[in-house]
FITOR-393561 format. One line per field, with one value per residue: chain; residue number from 0; x, y, z of N, C-alpha, C in turn. Coordinates in steps of 0.05 Angstrom, whole numbers, padded with zeros to 5 digits. Layout:
<nodes>
ch = (A / ...) .
i = (NUM / ...) .
n.c1 = (X / ...) .
n.c2 = (Y / ...) .
n.c3 = (Z / ...) .
ca.c1 = (X / ...) .
ca.c2 = (Y / ...) .
ca.c3 = (Z / ...) .
c.c1 = (X / ...) .
c.c2 = (Y / ...) .
c.c3 = (Z / ...) .
</nodes>
This chain:
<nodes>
ch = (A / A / A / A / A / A / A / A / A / A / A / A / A / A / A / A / A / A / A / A / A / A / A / A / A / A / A / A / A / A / A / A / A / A / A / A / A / A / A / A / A / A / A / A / A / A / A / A / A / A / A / A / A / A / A / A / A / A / A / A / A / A / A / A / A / A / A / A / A / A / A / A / A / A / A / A / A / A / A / A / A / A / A / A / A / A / A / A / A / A / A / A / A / A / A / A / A / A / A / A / A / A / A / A / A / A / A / A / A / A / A / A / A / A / A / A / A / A / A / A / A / A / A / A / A / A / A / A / A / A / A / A / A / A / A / A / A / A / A / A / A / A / A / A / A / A / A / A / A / A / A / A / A / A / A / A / A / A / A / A / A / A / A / A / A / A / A / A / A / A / A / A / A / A / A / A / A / A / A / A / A / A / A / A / A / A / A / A / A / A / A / A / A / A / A / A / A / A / A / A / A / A / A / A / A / A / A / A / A / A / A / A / A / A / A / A / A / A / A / A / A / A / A / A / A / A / A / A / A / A / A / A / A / A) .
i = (0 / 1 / 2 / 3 / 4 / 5 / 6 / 7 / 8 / 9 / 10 / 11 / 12 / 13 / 14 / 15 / 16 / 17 / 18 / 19 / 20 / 21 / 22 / 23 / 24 / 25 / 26 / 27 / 28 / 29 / 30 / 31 / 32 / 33 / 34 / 35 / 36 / 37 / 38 / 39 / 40 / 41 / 42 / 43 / 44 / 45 / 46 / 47 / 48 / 49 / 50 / 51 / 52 / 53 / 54 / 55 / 56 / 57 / 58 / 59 / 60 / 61 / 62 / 63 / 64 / 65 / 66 / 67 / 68 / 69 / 70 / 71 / 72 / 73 / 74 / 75 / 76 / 77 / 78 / 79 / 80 / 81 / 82 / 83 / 84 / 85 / 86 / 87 / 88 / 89 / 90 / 91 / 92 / 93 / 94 / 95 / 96 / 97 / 98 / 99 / 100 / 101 / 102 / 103 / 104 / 105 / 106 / 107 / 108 / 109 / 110 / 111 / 112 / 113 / 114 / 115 / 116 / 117 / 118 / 119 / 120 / 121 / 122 / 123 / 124 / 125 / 126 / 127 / 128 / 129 / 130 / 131 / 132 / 133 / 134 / 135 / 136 / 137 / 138 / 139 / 140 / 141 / 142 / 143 / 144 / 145 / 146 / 147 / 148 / 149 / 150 / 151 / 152 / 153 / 154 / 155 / 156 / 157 / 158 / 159 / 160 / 161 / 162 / 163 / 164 / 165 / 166 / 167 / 168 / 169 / 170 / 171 / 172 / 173 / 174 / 175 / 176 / 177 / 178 / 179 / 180 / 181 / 182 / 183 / 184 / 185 / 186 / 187 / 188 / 189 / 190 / 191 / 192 / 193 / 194 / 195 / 196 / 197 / 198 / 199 / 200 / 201 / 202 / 203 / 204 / 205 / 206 / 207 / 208 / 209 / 210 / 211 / 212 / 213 / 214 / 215 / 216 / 217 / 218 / 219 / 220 / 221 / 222 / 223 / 224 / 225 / 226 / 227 / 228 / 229 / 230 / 231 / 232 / 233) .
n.c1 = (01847 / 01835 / 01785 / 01755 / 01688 / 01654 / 01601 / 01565 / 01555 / 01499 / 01436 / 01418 / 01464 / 01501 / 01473 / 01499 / 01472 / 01490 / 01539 / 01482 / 01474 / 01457 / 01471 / 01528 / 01541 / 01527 / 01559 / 01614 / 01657 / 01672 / 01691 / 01673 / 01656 / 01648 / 01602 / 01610 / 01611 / 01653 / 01697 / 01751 / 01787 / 01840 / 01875 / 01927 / 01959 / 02001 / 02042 / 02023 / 01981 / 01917 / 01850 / 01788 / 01740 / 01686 / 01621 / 01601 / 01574 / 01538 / 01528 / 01584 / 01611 / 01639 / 01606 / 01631 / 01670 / 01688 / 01743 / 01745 / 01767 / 01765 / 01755 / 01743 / 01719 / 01665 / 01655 / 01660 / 01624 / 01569 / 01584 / 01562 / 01518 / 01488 / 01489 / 01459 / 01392 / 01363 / 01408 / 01388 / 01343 / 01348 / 01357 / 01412 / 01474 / 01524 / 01593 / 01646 / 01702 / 01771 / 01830 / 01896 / 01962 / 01979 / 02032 / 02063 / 02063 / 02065 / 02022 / 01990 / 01964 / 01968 / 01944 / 01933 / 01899 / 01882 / 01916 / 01907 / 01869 / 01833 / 01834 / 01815 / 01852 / 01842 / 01833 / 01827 / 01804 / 01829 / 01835 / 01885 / 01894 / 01847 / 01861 / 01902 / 01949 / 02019 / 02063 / 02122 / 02184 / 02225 / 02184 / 02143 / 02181 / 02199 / 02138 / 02137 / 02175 / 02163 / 02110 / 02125 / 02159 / 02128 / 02081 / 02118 / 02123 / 02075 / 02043 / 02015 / 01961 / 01942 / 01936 / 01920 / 01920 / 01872 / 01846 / 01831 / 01765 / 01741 / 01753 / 01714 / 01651 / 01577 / 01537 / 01465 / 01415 / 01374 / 01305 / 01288 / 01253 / 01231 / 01258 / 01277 / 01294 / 01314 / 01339 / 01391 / 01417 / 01460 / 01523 / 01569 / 01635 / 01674 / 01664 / 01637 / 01640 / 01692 / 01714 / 01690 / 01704 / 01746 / 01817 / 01850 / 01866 / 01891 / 01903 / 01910 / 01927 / 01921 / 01941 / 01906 / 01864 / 01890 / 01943 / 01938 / 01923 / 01978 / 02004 / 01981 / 01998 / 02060 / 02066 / 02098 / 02060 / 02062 / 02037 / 02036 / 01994 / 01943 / 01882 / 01851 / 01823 / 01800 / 01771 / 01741 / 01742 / 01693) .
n.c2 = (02098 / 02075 / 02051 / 02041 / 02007 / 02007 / 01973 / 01987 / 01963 / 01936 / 01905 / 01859 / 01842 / 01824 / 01786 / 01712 / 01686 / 01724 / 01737 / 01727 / 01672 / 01693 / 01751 / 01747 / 01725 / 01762 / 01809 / 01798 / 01820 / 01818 / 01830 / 01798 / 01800 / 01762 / 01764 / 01801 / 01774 / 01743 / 01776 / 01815 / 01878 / 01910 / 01954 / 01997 / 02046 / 02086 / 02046 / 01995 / 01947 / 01939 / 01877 / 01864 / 01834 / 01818 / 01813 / 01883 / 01946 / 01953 / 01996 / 02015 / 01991 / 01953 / 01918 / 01892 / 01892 / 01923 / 01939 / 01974 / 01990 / 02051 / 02113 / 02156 / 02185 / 02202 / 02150 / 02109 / 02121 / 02117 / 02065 / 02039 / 02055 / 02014 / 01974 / 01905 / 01910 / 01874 / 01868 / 01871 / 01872 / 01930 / 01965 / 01996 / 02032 / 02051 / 02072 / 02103 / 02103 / 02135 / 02095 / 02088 / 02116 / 02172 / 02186 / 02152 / 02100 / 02032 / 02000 / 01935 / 01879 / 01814 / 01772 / 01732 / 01665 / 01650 / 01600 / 01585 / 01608 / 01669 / 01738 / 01806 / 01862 / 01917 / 01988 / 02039 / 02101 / 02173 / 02235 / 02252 / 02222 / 02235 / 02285 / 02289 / 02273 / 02267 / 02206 / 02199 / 02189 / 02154 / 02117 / 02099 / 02079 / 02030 / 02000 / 01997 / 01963 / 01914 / 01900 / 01882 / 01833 / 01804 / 01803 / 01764 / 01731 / 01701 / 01716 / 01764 / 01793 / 01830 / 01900 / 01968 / 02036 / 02088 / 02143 / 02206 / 02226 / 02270 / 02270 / 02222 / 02204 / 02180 / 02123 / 02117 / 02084 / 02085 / 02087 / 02091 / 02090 / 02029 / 01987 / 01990 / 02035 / 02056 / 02115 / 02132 / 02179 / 02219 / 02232 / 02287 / 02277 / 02316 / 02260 / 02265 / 02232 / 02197 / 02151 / 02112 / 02104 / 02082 / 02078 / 02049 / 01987 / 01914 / 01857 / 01789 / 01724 / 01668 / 01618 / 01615 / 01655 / 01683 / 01678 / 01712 / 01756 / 01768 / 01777 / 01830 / 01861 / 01856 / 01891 / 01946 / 02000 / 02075 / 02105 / 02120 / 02113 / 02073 / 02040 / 01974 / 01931 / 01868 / 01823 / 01755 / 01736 / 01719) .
n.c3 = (01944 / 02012 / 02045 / 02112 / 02127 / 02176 / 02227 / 02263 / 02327 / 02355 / 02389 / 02353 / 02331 / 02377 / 02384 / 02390 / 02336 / 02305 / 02252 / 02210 / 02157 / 02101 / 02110 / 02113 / 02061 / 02037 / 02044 / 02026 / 02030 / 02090 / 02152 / 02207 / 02277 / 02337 / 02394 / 02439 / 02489 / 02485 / 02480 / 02500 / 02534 / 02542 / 02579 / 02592 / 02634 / 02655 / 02659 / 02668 / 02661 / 02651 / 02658 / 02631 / 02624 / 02572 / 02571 / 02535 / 02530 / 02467 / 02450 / 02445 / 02401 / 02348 / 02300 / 02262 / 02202 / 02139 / 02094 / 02037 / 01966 / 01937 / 01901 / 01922 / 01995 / 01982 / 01948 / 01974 / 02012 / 01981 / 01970 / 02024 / 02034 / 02002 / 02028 / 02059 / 02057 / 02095 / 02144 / 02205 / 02206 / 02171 / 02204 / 02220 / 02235 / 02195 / 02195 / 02161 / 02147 / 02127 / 02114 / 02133 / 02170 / 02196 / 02213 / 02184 / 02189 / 02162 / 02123 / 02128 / 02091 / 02092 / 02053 / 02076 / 02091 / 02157 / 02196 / 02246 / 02305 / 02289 / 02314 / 02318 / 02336 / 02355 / 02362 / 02410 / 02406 / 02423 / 02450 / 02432 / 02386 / 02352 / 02350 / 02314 / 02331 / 02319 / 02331 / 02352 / 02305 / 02316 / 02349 / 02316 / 02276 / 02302 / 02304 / 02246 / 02251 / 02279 / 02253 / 02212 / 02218 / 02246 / 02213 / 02161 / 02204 / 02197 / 02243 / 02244 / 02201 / 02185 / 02174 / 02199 / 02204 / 02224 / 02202 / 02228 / 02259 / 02230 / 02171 / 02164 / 02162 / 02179 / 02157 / 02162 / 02176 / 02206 / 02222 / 02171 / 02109 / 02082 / 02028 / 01950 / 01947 / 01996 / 02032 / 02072 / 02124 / 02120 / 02155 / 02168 / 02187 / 02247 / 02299 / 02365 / 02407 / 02432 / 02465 / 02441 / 02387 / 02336 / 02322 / 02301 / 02271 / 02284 / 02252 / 02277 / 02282 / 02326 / 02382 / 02421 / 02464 / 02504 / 02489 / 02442 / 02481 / 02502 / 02466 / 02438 / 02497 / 02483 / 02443 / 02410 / 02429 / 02412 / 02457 / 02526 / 02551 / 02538 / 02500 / 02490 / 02444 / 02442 / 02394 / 02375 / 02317 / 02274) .
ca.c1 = (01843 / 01812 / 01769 / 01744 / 01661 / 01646 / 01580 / 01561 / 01541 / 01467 / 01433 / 01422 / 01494 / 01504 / 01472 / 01501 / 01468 / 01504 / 01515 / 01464 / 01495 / 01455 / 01478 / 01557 / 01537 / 01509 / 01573 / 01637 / 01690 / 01667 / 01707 / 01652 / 01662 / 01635 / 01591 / 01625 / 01620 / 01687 / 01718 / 01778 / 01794 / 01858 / 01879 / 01951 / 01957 / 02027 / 02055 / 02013 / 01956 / 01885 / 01843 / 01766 / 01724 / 01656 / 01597 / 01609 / 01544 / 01534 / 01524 / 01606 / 01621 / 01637 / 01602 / 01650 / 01686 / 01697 / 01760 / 01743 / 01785 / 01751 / 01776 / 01737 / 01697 / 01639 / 01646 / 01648 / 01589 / 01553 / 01584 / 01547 / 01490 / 01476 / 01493 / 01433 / 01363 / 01355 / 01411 / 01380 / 01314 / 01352 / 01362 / 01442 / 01494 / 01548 / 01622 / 01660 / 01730 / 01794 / 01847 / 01928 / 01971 / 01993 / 02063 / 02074 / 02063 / 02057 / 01998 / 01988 / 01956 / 01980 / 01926 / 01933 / 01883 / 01891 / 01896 / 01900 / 01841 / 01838 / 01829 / 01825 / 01860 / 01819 / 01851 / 01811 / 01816 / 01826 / 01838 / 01900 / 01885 / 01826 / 01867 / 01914 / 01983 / 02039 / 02079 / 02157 / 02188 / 02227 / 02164 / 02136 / 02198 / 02187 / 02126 / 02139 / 02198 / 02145 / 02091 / 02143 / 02160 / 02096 / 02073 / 02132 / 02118 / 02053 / 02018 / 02004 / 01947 / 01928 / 01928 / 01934 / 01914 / 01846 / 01853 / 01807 / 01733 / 01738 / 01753 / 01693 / 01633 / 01565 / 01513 / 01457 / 01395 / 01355 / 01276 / 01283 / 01231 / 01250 / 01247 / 01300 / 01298 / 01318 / 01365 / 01399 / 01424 / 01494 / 01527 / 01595 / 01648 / 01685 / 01642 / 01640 / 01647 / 01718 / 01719 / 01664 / 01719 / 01764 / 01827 / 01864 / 01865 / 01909 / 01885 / 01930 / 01917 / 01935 / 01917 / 01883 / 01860 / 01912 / 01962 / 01929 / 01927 / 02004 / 02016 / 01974 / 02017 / 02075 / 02073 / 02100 / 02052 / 02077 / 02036 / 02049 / 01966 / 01928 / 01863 / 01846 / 01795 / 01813 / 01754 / 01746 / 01734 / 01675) .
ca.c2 = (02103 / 02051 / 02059 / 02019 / 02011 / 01990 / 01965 / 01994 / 01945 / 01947 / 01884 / 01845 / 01838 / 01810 / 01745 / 01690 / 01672 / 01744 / 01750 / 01697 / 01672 / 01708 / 01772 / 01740 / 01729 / 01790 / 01829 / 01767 / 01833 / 01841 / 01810 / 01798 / 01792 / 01744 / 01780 / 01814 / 01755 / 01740 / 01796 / 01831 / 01900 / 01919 / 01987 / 02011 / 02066 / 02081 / 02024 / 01976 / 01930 / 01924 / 01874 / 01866 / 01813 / 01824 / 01830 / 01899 / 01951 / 01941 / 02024 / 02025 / 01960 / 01947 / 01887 / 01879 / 01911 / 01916 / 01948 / 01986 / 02006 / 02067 / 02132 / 02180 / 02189 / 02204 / 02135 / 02093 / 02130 / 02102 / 02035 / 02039 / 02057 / 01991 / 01958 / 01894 / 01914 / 01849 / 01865 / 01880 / 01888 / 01953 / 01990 / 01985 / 02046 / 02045 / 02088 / 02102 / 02124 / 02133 / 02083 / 02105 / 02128 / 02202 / 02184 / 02136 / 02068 / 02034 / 01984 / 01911 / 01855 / 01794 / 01766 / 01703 / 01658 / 01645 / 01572 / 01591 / 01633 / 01701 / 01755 / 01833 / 01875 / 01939 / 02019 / 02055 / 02126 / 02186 / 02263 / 02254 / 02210 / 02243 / 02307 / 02275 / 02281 / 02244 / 02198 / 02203 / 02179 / 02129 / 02102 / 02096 / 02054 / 02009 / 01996 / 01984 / 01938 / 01892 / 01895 / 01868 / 01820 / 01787 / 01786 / 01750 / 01695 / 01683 / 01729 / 01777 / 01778 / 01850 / 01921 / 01990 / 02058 / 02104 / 02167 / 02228 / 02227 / 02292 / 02257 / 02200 / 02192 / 02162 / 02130 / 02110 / 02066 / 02078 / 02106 / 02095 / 02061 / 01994 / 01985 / 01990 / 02062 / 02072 / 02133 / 02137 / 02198 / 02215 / 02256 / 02282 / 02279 / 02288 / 02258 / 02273 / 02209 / 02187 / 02140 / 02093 / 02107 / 02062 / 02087 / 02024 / 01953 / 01893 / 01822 / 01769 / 01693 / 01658 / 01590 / 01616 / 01679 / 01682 / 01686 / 01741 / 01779 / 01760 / 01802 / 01858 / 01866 / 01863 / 01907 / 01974 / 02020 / 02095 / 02123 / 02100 / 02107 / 02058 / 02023 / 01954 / 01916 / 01841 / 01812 / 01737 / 01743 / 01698) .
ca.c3 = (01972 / 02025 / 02069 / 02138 / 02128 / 02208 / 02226 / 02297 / 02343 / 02367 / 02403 / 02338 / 02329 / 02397 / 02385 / 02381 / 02312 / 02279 / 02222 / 02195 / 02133 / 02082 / 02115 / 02106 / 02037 / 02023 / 02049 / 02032 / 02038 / 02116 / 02174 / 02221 / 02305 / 02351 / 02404 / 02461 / 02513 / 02481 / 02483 / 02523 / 02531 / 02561 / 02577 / 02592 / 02641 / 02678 / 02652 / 02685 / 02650 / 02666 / 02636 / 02627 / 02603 / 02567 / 02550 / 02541 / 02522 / 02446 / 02428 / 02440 / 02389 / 02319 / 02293 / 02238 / 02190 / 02106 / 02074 / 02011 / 01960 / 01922 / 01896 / 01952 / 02007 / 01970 / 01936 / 02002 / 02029 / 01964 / 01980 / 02043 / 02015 / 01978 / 02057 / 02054 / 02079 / 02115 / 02166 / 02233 / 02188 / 02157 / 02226 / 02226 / 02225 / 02188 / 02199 / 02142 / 02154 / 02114 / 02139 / 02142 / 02193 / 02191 / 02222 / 02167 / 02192 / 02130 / 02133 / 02129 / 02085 / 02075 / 02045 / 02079 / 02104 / 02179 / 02203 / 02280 / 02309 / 02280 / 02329 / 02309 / 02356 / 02357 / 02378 / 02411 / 02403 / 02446 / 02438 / 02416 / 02369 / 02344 / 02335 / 02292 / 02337 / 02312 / 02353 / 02345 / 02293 / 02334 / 02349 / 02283 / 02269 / 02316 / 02296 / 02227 / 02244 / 02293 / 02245 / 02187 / 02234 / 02252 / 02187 / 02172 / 02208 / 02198 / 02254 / 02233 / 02184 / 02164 / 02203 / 02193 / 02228 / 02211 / 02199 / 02249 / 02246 / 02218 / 02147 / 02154 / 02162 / 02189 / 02144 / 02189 / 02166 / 02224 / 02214 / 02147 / 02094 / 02063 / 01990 / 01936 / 01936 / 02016 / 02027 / 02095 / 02131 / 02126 / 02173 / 02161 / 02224 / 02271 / 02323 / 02395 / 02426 / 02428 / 02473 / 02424 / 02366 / 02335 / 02318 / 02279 / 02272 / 02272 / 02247 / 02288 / 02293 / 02349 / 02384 / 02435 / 02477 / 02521 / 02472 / 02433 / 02496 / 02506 / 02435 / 02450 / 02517 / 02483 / 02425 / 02418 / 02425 / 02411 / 02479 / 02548 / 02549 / 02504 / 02504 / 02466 / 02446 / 02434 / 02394 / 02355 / 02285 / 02267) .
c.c1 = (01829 / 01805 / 01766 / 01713 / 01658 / 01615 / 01578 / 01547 / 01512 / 01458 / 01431 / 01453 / 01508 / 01495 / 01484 / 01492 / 01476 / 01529 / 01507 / 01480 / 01485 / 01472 / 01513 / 01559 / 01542 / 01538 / 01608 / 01663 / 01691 / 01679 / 01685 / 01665 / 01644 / 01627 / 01609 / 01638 / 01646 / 01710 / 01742 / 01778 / 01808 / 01863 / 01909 / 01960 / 01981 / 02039 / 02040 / 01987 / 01939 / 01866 / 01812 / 01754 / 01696 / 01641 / 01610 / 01575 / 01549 / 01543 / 01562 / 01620 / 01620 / 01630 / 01619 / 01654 / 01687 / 01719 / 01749 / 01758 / 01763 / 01757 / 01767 / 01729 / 01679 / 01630 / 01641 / 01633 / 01576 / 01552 / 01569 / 01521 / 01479 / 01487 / 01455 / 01416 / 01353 / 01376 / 01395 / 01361 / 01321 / 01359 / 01388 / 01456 / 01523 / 01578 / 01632 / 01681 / 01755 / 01821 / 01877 / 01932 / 01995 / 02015 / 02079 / 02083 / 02049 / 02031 / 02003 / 01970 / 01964 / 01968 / 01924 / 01914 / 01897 / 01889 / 01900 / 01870 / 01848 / 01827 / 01832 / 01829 / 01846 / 01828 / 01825 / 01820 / 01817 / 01834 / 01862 / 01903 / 01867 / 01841 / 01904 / 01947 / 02001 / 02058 / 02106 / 02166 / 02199 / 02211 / 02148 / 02148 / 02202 / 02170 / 02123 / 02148 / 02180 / 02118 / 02107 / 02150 / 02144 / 02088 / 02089 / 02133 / 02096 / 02030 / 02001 / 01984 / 01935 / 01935 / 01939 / 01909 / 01886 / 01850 / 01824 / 01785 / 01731 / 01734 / 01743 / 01672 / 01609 / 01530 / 01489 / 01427 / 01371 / 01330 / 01285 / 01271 / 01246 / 01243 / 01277 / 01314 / 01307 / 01340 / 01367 / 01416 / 01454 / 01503 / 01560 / 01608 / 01658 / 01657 / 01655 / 01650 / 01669 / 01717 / 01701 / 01677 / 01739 / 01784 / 01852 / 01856 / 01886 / 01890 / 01908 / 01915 / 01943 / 01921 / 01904 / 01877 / 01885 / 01939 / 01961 / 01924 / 01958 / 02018 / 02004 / 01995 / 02042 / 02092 / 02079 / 02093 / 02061 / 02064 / 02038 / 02014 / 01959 / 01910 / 01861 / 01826 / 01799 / 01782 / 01751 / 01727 / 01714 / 01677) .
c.c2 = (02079 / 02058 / 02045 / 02027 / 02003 / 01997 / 01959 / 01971 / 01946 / 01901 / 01861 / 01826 / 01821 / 01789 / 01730 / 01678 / 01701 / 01735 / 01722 / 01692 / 01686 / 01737 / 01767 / 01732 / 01744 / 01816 / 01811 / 01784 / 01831 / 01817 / 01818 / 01789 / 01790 / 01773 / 01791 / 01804 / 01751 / 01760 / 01805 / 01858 / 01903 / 01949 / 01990 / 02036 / 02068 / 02064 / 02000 / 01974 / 01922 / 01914 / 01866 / 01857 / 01823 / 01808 / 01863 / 01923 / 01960 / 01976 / 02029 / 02002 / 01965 / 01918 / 01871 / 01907 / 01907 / 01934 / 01954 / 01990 / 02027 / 02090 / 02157 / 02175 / 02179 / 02172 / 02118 / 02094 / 02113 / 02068 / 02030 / 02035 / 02041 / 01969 / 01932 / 01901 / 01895 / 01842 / 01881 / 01890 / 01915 / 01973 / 01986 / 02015 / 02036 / 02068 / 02089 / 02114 / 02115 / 02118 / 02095 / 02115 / 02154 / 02202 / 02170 / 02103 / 02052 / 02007 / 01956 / 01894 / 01837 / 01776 / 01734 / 01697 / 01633 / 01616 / 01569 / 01612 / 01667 / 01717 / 01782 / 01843 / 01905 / 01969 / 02033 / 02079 / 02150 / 02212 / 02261 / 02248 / 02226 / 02285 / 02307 / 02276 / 02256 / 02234 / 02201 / 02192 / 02145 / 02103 / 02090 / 02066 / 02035 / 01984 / 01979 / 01954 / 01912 / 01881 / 01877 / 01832 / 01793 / 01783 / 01765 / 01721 / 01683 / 01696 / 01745 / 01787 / 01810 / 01879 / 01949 / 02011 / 02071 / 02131 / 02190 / 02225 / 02252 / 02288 / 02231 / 02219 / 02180 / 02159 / 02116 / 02113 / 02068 / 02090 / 02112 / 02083 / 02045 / 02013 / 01994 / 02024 / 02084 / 02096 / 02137 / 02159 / 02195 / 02237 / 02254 / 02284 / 02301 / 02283 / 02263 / 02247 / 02193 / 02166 / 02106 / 02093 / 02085 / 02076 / 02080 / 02003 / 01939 / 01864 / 01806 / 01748 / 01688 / 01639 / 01590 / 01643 / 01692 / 01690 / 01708 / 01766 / 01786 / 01774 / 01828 / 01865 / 01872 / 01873 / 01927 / 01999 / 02041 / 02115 / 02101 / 02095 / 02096 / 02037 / 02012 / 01939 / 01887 / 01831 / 01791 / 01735 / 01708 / 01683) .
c.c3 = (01984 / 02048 / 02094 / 02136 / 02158 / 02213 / 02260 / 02297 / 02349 / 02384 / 02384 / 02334 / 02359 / 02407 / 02384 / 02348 / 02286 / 02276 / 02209 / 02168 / 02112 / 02083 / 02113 / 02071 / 02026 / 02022 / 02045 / 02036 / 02067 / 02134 / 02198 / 02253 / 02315 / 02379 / 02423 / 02480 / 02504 / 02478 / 02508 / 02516 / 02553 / 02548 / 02596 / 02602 / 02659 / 02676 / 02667 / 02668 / 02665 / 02645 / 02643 / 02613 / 02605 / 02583 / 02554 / 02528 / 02494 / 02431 / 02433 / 02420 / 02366 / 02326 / 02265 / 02221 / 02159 / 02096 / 02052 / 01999 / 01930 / 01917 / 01919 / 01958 / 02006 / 01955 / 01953 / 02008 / 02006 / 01964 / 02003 / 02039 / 02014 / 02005 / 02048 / 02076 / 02098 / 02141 / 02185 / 02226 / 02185 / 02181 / 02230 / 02213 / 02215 / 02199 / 02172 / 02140 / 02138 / 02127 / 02122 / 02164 / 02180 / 02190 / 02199 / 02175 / 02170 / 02141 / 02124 / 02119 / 02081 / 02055 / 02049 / 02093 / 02124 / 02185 / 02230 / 02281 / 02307 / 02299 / 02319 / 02340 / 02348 / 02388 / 02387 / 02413 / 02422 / 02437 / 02430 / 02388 / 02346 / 02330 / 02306 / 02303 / 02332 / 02325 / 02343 / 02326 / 02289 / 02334 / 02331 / 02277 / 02283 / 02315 / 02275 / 02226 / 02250 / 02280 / 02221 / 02199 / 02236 / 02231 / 02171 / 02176 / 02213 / 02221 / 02254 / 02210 / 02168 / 02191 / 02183 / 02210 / 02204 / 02219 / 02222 / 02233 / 02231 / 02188 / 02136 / 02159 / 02170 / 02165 / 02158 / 02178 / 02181 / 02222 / 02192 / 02121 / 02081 / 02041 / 01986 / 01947 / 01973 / 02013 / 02057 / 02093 / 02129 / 02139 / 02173 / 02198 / 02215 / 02286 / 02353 / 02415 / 02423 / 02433 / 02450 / 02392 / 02361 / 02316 / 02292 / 02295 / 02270 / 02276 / 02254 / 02288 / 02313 / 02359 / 02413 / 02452 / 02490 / 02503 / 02452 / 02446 / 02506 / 02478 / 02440 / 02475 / 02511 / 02456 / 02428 / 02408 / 02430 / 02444 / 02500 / 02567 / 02535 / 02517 / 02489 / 02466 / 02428 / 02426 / 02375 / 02334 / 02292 / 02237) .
</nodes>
């Protein structure tokens, strides 16, 4: 099974100097994103694009991300667990969510290293989403074909969908004593806050913003609603 570990945002993470390098060390599976100021978030309503440049406020952000592969749950959370005490001096939630797509959109590594600028494209999620409804099949295949595609030729760089909060996770560091022997709270989902959810990912390079928002635009997403969150991998 694999997981997505995500590493809520908070104001630390929105420096400029995150993630210091010990803390990229400390974590070398974790695809880490540059603070917000660089960000985009377009949204897709009626067929018509609206788009929205950061900063954006930190408690709706992933600061990066790590892929797991581990046989449950229960073993992720423990991967969490053992997260280093010296990010954000130990105050840092984590997410821990099962990635796949219900519909059967098969997922994406290539395991190639990018030599344009890597951008993750970033789903945000919504009651549909969150109650696990499956888009058409049609659509699906679509999907697949454009993701086969892209990877392909090189743009595609990784992606796949996350399954309802209902089947993660939150392990969450905060008011909790240092030392070897910390134990952070875990709290099972779903959670309430959709809109602060991330639903899937895709890892695209591209040579420059503009053209990473020029792929987001014209992929095909299965609703004719969809919000994104364009942010550059550090």
């Amino acid at each position: 099974m694999h997981f997505m570990v995500i590493r809520r945002a908070d104001a630390a993470s929105e420096s400029q100097s995150f993630p210091a390098p010990p803390l990229a060390d400390a974590v070398p599976a974790a695809c880490w994103l540059h603070s917000s100021t660089e960000a985009v978030r377009l949204q897709r309503a009626g067929g018509a694009w609206t788009i929205a440049n950061g900063p954006f406020p930190a408690d709706g952000l992933a600061a990066g991300f790590a892929i797991v592969d581990v046989a449950s749950k229960e073993e992720a959370i423990e991967w969490a667990r053992r997260w280093p005490a010296a990010d954000a001096e130990g105050e840092v939630v984590l997410e821990v969510r099962e990635t796949g797509c219900s519909g059967g959109c098969a997922g994406i590594d290539t395991r190639t290293p990018p030599h344009l600028a890597p951008w993750a494209v970033l789903l945000r999620s919504s009651a549909a989403l969150e109650a696990d409804v499956m888009p058409p099949p049609d659509a699906i295949d679509r999907m697949n074909a454009r993701n086969r595609q892209d990877a392909q030729a090189g743009v595609l760089l990784a992606g796949d969908g996350l399954k309802p909060t209902a089947r993660g996770a939150r392990v969450d560091f905060r008011d909790v004593k240092g030392g070897s022997g910390r134990r952070p709270s875990i709290v099972d989902g779903p959670f309430a806050e959709v809109k602060e959810l991330i639903a899937g990912f895709w890892l695209i390079q591209a040579a420059s913003r503009d053209d990473a928002v020029a792929w987001v635009k014209s992929y095909p997403f299965p609703w004719p609603d969809v919000t994104l969150e364009l942010r550059a991998v550090a």
